[in-house]
C-alpha positions in Angstrom: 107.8 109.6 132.8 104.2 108.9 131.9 104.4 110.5 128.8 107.3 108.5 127.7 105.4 105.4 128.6 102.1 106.7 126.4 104.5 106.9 123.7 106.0 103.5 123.7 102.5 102.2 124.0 101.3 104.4 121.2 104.3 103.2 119.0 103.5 99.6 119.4 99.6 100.3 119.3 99.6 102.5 115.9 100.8 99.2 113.9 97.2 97.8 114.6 95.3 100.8 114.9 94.2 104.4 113.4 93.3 107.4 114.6 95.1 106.6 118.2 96.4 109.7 120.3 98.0 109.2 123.3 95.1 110.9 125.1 92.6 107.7 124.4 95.3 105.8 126.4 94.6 105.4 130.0 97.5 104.8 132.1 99.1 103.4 135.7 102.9 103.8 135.1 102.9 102.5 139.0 100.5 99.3 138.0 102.2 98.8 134.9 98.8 99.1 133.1 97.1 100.8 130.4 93.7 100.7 128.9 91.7 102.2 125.7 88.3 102.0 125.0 86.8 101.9 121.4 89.8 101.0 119.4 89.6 100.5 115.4 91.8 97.9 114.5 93.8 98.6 110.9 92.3 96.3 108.7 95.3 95.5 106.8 97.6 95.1 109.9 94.9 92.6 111.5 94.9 90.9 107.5 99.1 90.7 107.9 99.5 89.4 111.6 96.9 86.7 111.0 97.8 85.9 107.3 94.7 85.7 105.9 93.9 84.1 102.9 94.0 86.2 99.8 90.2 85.5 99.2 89.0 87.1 102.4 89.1 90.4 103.2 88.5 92.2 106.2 86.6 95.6 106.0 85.9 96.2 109.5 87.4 95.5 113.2 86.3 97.1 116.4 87.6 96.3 120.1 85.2 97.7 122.8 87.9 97.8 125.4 91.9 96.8 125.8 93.9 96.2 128.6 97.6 96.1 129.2 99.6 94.5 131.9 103.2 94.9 132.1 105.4 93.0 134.9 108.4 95.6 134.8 110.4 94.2 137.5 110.0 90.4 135.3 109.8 91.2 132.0 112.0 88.7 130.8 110.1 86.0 132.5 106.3 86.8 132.9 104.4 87.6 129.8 102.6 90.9 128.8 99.2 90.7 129.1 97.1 91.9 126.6 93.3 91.6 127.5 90.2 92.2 125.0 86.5 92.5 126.0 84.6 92.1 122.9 85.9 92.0 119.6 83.7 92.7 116.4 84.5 91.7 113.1 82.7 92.3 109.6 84.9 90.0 106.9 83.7 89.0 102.9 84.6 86.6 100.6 85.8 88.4 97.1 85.9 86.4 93.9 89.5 87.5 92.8 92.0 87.2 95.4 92.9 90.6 97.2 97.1 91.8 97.0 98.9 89.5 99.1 99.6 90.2 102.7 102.6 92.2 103.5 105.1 91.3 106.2 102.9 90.5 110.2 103.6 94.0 112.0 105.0 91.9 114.9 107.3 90.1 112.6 108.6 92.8 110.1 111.9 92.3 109.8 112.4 92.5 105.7 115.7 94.5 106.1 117.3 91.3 108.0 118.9 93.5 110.7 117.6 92.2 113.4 118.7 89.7 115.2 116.4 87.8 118.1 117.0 89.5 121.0 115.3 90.5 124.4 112.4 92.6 122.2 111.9 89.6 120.0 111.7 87.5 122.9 109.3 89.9 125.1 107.1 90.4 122.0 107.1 86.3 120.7 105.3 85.8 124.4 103.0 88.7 124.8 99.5 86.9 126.1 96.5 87.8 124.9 93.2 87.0 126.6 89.5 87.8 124.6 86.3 87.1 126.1 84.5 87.3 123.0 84.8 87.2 119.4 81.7 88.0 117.3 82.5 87.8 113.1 79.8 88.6 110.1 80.5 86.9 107.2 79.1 87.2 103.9 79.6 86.0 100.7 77.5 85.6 97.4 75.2 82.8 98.3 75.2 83.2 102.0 75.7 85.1 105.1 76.9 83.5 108.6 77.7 84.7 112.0 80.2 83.5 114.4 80.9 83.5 117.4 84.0 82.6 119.8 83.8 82.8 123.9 86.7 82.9 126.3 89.5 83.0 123.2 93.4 83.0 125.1 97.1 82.9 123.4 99.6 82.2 125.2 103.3 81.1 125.3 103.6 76.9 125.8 106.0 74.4 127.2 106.9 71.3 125.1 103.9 69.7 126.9 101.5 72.4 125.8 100.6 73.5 129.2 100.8 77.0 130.5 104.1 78.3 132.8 105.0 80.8 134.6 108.5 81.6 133.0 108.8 82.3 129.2 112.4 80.8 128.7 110.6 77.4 129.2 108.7 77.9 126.0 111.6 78.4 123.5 114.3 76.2 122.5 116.9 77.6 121.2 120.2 76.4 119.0 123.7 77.9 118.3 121.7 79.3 114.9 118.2 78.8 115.5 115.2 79.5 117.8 112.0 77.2 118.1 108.8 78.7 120.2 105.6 77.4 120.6 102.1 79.1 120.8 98.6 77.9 121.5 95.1 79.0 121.4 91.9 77.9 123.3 89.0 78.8 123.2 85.6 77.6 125.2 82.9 77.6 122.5 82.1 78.2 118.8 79.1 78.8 117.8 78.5 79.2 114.2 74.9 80.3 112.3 74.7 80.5 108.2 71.6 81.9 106.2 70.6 82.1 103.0 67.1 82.4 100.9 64.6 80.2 101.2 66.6 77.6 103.9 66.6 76.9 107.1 70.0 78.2 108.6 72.5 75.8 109.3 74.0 76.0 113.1 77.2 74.3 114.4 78.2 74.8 118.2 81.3 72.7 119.3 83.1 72.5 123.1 86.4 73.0 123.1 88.6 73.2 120.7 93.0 74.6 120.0 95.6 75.6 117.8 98.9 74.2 118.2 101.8 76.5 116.8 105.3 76.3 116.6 108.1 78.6 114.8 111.2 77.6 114.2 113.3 80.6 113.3 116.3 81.8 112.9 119.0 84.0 115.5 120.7 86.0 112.9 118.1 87.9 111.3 114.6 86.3 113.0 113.5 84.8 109.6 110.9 82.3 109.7 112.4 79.0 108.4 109.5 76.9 109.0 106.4 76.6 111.1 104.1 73.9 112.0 99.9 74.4 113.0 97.6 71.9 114.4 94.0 72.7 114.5 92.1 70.7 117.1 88.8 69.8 118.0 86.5 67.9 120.4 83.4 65.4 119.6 81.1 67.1 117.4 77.4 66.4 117.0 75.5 68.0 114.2 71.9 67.4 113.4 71.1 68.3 109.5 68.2 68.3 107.5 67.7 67.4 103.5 67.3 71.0 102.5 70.1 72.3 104.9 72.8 69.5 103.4 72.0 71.3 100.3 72.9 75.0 101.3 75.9 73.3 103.4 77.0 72.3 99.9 75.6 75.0 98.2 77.8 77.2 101.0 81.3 75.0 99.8 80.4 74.9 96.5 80.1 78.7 96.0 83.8 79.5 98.1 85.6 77.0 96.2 86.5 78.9 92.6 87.5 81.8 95.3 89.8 79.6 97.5 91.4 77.9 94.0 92.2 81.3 92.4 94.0 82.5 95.7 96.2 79.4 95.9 97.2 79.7 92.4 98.1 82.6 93.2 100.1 82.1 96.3 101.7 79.2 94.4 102.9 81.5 91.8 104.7 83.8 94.3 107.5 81.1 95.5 109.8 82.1 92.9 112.8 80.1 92.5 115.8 80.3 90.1 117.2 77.0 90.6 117.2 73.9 88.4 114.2 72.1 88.1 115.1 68.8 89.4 113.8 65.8 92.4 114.9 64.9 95.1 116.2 61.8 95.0 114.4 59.0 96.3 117.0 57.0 97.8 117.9 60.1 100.3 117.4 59.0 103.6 115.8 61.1 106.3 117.4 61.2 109.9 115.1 60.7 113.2 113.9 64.3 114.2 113.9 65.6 117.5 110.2 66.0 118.6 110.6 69.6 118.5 112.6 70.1 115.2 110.7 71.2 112.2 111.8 70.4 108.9 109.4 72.3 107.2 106.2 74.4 106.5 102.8 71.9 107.4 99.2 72.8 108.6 97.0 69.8 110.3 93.4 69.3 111.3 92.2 66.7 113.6 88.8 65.7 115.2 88.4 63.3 117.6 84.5 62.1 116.4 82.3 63.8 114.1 78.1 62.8 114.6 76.4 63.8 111.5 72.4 63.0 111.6 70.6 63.6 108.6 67.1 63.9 108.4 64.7 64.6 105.8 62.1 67.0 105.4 58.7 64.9 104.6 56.0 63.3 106.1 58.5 59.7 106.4 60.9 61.6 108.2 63.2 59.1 107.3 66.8 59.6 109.0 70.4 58.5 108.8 72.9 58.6 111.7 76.6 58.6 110.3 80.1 58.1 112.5 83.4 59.7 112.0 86.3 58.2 114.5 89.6 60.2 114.4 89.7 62.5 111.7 92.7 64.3 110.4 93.9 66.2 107.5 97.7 67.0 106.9 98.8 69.5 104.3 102.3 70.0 103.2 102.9 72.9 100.5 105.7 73.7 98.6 107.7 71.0 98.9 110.9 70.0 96.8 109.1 67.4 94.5 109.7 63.7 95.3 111.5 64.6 98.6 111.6 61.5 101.1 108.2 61.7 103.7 109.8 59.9 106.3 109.9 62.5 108.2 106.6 62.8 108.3 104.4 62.3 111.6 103.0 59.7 111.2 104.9 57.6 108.1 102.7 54.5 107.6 102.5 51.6 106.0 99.7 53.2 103.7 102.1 56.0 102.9 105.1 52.9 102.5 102.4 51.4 99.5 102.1 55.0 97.7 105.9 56.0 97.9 106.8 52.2 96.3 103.8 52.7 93.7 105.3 56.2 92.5 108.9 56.0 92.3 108.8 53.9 88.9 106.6 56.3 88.2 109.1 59.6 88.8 112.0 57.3 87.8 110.4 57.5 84.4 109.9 60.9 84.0 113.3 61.7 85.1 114.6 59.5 82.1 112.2 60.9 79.9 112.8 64.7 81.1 116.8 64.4 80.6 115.9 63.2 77.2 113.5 66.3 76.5 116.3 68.7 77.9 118.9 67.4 75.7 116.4 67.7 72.0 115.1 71.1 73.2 116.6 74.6 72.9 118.6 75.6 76.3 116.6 78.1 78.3 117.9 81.1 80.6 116.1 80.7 83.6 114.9 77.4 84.9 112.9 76.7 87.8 112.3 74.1 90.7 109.7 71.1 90.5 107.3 71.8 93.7 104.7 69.6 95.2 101.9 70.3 97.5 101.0 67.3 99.8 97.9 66.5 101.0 96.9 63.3 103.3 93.7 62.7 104.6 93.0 59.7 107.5 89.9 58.2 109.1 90.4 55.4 111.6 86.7 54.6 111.5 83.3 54.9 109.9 79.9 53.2 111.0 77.0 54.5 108.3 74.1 53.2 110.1 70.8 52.1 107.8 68.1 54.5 107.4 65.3 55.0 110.4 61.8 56.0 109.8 58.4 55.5 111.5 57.5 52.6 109.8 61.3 51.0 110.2 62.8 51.1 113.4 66.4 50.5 113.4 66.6 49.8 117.0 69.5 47.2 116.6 72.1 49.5 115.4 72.5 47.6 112.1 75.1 49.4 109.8 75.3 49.7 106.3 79.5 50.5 106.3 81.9 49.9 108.9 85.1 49.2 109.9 86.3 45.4 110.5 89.7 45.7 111.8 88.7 44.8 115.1 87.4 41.5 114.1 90.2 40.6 111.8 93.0 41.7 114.4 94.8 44.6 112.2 96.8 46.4 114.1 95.3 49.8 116.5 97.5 52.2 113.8 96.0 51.0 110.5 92.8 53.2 109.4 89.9 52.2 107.6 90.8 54.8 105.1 93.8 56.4 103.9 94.0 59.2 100.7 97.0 60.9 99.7 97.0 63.6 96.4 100.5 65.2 95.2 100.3 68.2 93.0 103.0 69.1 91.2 104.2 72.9 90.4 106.3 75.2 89.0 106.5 78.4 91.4 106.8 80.8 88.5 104.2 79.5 86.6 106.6 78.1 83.5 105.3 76.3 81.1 107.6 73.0 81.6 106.6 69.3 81.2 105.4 68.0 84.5 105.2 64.4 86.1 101.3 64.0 86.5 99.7 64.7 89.8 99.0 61.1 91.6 96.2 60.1 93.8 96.4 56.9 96.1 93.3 55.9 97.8 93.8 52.9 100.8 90.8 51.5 102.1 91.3 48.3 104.7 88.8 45.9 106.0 85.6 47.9 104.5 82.2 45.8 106.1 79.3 46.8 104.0 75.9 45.3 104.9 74.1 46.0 101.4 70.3 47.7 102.5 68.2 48.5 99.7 65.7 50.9 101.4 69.3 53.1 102.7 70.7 52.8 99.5 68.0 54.5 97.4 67.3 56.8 100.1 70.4 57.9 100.3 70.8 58.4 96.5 67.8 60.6 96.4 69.1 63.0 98.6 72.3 63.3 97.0 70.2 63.5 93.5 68.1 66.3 94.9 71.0 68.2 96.7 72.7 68.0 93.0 69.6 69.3 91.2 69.3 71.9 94.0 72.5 73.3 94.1 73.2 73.7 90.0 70.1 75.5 90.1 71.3 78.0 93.0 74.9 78.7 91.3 73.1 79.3 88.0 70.4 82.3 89.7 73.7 83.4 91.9 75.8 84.0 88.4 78.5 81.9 89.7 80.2 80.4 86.8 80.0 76.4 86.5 82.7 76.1 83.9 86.3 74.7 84.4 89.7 75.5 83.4 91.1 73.3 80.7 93.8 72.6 83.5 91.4 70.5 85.7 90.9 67.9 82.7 94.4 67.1 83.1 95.4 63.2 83.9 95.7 62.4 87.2 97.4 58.7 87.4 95.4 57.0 90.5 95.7 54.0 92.6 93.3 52.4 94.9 93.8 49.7 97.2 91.2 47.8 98.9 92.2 45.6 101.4 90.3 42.5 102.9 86.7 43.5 101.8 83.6 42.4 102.6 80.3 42.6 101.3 77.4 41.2 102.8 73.8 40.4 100.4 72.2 38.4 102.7 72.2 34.9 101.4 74.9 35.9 99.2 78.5 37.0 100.6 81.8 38.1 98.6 85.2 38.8 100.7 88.6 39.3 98.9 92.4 39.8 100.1 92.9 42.6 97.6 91.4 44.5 95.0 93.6 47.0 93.3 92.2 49.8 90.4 94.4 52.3 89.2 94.4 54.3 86.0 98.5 54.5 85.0 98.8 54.6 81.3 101.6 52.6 80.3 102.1 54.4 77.2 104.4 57.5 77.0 101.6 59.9 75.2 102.2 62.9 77.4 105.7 63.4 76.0 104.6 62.9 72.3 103.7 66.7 72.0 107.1 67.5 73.2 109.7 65.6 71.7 
């Protein structure tokens, strides 16, 4: 009997593992537990099951010790446990994205057999509990350590909290299943180096990870899935020199990230015809837990940034961040309704009633391009990725130094909707930037991506002294950083693709700017760059 048990562990086990014998499994068939000490973890299965980006790879993973609880008289209703002491983690950021990640070992179902049954069900709510997390990261330009304490997953009711029976955390239709999943953790506690800098630390509270799957019966395909990353206040105190490696840090990933979402863009084929939606389609109320499709979110409730410079002024700058939250929807059918979104605002109302003329044109103008060029054999969909960032609030106080005291508060930006009455849901600041795509990477004629910029009831209190400050440690942090990507080798020129036109619209509502004596307030100020010429189809036609 024990035997048998070893080698259903070992079977489930060798997906994540290697070099695993059923001898390095310690086992209580009468408990229902099992243990193994000084596990490597498979790199590739550990880059599958958390679908890592294509531009980081993992090349080492350790576990110290593992436990395993089974409930075998409630197995249906009481999770396994699966219990980690310390995990240790070695992962590097490559230049060229890495093959894409295969099928999650918990998940791999590419046949379509099977349906979702009592395994699918057992496995979807396995809990897993890890005291500690240490990672090593290194890149070109810099090397950081992380580390996570008191790390659990677990299976979640529609309220997010914890239960003692698993059928309360799935919702399930005549054709589909919906389950939800969150993470906690206690602390994170991140440290990044580099040469001749002061390292750059970040330690935040509490923080989660909201998931939910909606998937269907038939075949346990993944239809759509929804993540929401969220933190707690965070304060960080930053000097001049460690703003630049922060930048120098982003700066230095970004060509990385770009190259690995081109290249997951170009591997959602389609063999449709490329068309949008149309505009006028309307979107039915949702369900709270119905998901439409794909979207990832990040939220933070207030972000303290201090910034303080290295001199003999030490002159300092205390900047605000109230409810902070980025939404990103990818591979959308182009010019599909966002009502559905969560939530659809006003701001949102403004960019959809901005862009239509503009779409409605290039539909025309497409038709007529289709009809004077040669047929093709294989067309493909328009796609869109969606991106929507919020702030409700900003206060930018004016600089501080020994000699000026800004004991007062005074602010150079902030946000006036409290003294003009606006409503609690509009934000100071609102951005929303649609990219439009062809999956297979087909060189079609394609509407231009559009940018829409809301900004309402901006207060700025014009301060000289903050002003130039402030200027000269962006100047410096500029200087500082071309000079670092230059001795690092990391190429500064752009694709001929970034150049393209990007029609823009920016709204600014109810501004005001103080001078002192001198005061100017407006009701609107609108800037946008729309051609109203026809020039990107004159190559074509």
């Amino acid at each position: 009997m024990t035997s048998l048990i070893k080698k259903s562990i070992l079977k489930f086990l060798t997906q994540f593992t290697s070099n695993l014998t059923p001898d390095d499994i310690q086992l209580s068939s009468l408990k229902g537990e099992a243990e193994v000490r000084n596990l490597e973890l498979s790199t590739s299965a550990l880059q599958n099951l958390l679908n890592i980006p294509t531009w980081l790879k993992v090349n080492h993973a350790k576990v110290n010790h593992v436990g395993l609880k089974i409930h075998l008289m409630s197995i249906q209703t009481k999770p396994i446990r699966i219990t980690f002491d310390h995990v240790t983690l070695e992962v590097e950021a490559i230049q060229s994205p890495r093959a894409p990640n295969g099928p999650s070992p918990l998940q791999d179902n590419s046949s379509g057999t099977n349906n979702y049954g009592l395994t699918e069900s057992i496995i979807e709510g396995i809990r897993v509990e890890i005291n500690a997390v240490s990672m090593t990261f290194k890149s070109v330009a810099f090397t950081a350590n992380v580390m996570i304490q008191s790390v659990v997953v677990f299976s979640a009711k529609g309220d997010w909290s914890q239960t003692h029976d698993l059928r309360e955390t799935r919702a399930k239709t005549d054709k589909e299943v919906i389950s939800r999943k969150k993470i906690q953790w206690m602390s994170f506690r991140l440290e990044a180096t580099w040469p001749d800098a002061a390292p750059v630390k970040l330690i935040t509270n509490q923080g989660e990870v909201r998931i939910r799957l909606r998937r269907r019966l038939a075949d346990c395909v993944v239809l759509a899935n929804k993540l929401e990353v969220m933190l707690d206040d965070l304060l960080w105190i930053l000097s001049d020199r460690q703003i630049q490696a922060a930048l120098l840090c982003v700066k230095s990933l970004s060509d990385a990230i770009e190259a690995s979402r081109r290249q997951m863009m170009k591997l959602q084929r389609s063999n449709s015809d490329m068309s949008l939606a149309s505009s006028d389609a309307s979107t039915a109320a949702n369900p709270e837990n119905h998901i439409q499709e794909s979207s990832q979110h990040f939220s933070i409730n207030k972000l303290d940034l201090h910034i303080c410079e290295e001199s003999a002024d030490a002159s300092s700058v205390q900047l605000s961040l109230y409810d902070l939250s980025v939404d990103l929807y990818p591979a959308r059918k182009a010019a599909k309704s966002r009502k559905e979104f969560v939530p659809y605002t006003s701001a949102m109302m403004a960019r959809d009633r901005w862009v239509e003329p503009i779409l409605n044109v290039f539909r025309e103008d497409f038709k007529l391009l289709r009809e004077k060029s040669k047929p093709v054999e294989r067309v493909t969909k328009l796609k869109e990725n969606v991106v929507i960032l919020r702030l409700r609030n900003v206060d930018l106080y004016q600089v501080s130094s020994p000699t000026r005291h800004n004991s007062e508060g005074k602010k150079l930006f902030s946000f006036g909707g409290k003294k003009l009455n606006l409503p609690s849901e509009i934000p100071l600041f609102h951005y929303e930037a649609t990219e439009y795509y062809t999956p297979d990477g087909s060189d079609y004629v394609l509407p231009h991506n559009n940018q829409y910029i809301q900004v309402n009831a901006p207060v700025i209190d014009f301060d000289e002294e903050t002003v130039i400050w402030m200027s000269k440690i962006l100047k410096n942090a500029s200087k500082c950083i071309n000079e670092a990507l230059v001795e690092l080798g990391i190429d500064e020129e752009k694709d001929a693709s970034t150049n393209d036109h990007v029609d823009m619209l920016v709204d600014i509502i109810l501004p005001s700017i103080n001078f002192g004596e001198l005061h100017l307030e407006a009701s609107s100020i609108s800037l946008t760059n729309r051609f109203l010429q026809k020039e990107w189809l004159r190559n074509f036609v």
